[in-house]
ZAMARGU-4260 file (C-alpha; in steps of 0.2 Angstrom, whole numbers, plus 5000, padded with zeros to 4 digits):
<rodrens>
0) 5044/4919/5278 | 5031/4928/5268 | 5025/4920/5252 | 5012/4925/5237 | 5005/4916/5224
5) 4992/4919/5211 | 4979/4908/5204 | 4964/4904/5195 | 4950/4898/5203 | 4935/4893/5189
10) 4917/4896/5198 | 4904/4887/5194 | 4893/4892/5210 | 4892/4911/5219 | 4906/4907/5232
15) 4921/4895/5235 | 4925/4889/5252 | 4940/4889/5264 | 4940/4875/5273 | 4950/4871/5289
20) 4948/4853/5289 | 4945/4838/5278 | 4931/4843/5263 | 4915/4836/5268 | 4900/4840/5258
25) 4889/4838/5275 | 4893/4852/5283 | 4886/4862/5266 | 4869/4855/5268 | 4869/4862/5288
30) 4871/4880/5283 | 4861/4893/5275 | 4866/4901/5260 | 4869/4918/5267 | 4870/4935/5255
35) 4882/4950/5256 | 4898/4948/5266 | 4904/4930/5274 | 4898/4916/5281 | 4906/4907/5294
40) 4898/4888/5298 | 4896/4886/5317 | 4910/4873/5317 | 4924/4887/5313 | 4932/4878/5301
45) 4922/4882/5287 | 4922/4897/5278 | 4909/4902/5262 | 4917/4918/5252 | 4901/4923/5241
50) 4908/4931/5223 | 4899/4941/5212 | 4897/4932/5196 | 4894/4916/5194 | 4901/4903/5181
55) 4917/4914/5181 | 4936/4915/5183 | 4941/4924/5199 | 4961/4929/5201 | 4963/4923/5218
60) 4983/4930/5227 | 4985/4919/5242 | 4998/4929/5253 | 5007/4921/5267 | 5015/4937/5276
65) 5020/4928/5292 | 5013/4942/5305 | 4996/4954/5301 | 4998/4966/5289 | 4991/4982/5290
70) 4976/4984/5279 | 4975/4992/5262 | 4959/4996/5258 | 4966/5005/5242 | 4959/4999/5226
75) 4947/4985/5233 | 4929/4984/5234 | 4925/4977/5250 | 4937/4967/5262 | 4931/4959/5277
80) 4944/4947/5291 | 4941/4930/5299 | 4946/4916/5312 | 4948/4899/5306 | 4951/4882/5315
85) 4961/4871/5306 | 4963/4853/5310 | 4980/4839/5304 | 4974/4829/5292 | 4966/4811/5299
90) 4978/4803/5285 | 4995/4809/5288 | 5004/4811/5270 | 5021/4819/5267 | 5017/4827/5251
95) 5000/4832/5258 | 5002/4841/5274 | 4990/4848/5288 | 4982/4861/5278 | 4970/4874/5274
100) 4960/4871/5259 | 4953/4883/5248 | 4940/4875/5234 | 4928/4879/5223 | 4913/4869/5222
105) 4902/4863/5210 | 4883/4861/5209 | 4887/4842/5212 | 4897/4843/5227 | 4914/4839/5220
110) 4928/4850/5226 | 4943/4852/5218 | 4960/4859/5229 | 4966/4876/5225 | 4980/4877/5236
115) 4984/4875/5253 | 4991/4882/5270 | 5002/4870/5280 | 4995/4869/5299 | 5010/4866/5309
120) 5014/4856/5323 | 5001/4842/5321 | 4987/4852/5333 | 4974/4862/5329 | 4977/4878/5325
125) 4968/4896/5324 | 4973/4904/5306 | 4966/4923/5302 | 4962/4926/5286 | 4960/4944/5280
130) 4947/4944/5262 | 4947/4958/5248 | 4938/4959/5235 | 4934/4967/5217 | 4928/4968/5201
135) 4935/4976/5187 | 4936/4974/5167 | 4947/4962/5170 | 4935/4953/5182 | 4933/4947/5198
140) 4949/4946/5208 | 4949/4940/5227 | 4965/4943/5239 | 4967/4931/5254 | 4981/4935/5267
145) 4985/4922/5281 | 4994/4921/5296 | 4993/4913/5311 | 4982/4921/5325 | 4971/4917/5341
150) 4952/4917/5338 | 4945/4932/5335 | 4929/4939/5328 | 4922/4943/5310 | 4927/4960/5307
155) 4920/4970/5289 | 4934/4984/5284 | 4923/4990/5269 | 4906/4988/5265 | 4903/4983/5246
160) 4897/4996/5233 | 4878/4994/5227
</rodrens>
């Protein structure tokens, strides 16, 4: 069944991150910042999503559609789709399931839940994640859609304005 929800995601660095497993701050410190676009950590199941301003609020609509949609390019500045692995959770909690994390982090490492993607059947799991992106007078506002797909590589639908 297909789902939205819209959030607010304070910003106190240039990205957020998707996370396919349990935070952990080590993986951060194995990867390069990287600059327009994505960039997927070699262990798949991290994702940084670079924004453009920094110290912001980003409008962040997380769509669960169930099956892939066709892409819309209308009215977003860049959009770009990716594979992510994601793992149960090592602690097993009712009211927290298996999960994909989105988080924002700040310049101490602490990472705060956004919301989350339940990972079903207790196996890891492929997720594809389809990113658009723009800025506008209202700011920056980021759409995320997710379903549930094999691997597949990074794909860019749009390349961002200069």
């Amino acid at each position: 069944m297909a789902s939205r929800e819209i959030n607010e995601l304070d910003i106190d660095t240039p990205c957020y991150f998707v996370w396919g497993r349990t935070y952990d701050e080590n993986i951060l410190l194995e990867q390069e910042w990287s600059g327009e676009g994505l960039c997927v950590f070699p262990d798949s199941r991290t994702v940084m999503v670079p924004t453009r301003l920094e110290y912001t609020t980003v409008k962040l609509t997380l769509e669960r559609p169930g099956a892939p949609p066709a892409p819309d390019l209308d009215g977003w500045q860049d959009g770009h789709e990716f594979s992510l692995l994601a793992s149960p959770r090592p602690d097993a909690d009712p009211a927290s399931p298996d999960q994909i994390l989105i988080a924002a982090c700040d310049p101490g490492g602490d990472c705060c839940d956004f919301n989350a993607l339940e990972c079903p059947g207790g196996v890891d799991t492929w997720w594809r994640l389809r990113v658009y992106r723009r800025l506008s007078g209202a700011g920056e506002e980021h759409l995320i859609q997710a379903w549930i797909a094999g691997q597949q590589p990074v794909i860019r639908l749009m390349t961002p304005p200069d």
